[in-house]
N, C-alpha and C positions, 0 to 999 in steps of 0.2 A: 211796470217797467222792470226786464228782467237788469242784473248787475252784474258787472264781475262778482263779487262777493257770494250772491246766490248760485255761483257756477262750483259746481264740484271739482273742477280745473287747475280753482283760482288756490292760491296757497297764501296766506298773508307771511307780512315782512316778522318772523318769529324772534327777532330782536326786540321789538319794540309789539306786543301787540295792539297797542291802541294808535300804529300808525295806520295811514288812508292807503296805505300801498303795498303792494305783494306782486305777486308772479303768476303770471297765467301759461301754464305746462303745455297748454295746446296750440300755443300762439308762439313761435319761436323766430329766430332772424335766422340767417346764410350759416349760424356757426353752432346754430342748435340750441342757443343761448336763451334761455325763456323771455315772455317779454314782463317790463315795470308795467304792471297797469295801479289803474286807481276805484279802489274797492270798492266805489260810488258810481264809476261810470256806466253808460248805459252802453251795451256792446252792441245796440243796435242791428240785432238778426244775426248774429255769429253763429256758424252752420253747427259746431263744437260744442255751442252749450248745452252744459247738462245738467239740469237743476237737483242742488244739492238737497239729500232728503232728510240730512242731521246737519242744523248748523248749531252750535253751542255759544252760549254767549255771559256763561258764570267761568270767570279768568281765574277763580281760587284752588279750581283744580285742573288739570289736564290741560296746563298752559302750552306742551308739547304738541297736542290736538290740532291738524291743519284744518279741523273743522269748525277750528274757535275763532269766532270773530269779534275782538273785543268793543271795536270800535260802534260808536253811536249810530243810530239807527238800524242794525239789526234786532231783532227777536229770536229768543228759544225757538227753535222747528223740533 
């Protein structure tokens, strides 16, 4: 099951990284405004995804990293 989170797209909420929710760059409304997804959901054949070929998942450095996905159930890639 592909995720938002394994989309290179998806950007998590960098406030908070161990929240369930971020931004997905490819996915926008009328005003260009990205959209809230949930880093868990299954995107269900989104023509857009593009599987991410670095995701990092040690928060003690490069918290900056839109490729850091703190939250539970990711792995090292």
């Amino acid at each position: 099951m592909a995720r938002h989170g394994d989309c290179k797209h998806f950007i998590p909420d960098t406030a908070n990284m161990a929240a369930s929710e971020g931004m997905c760059m490819e996915m926008a409304d009328e005003d260009g405004m990205p959209a809230i997804v949930n880093v868990f959901e299954d995107i269900k054949g989104c023509e857009k995804y593009d599987e991410a070929t670095r995701i990092k998942t040690d928060t003690s450095e490069f918290t900056w990293d839109k490729d850091v996905r703190a939250v539970r159930g990711f792995e090292e890639k």
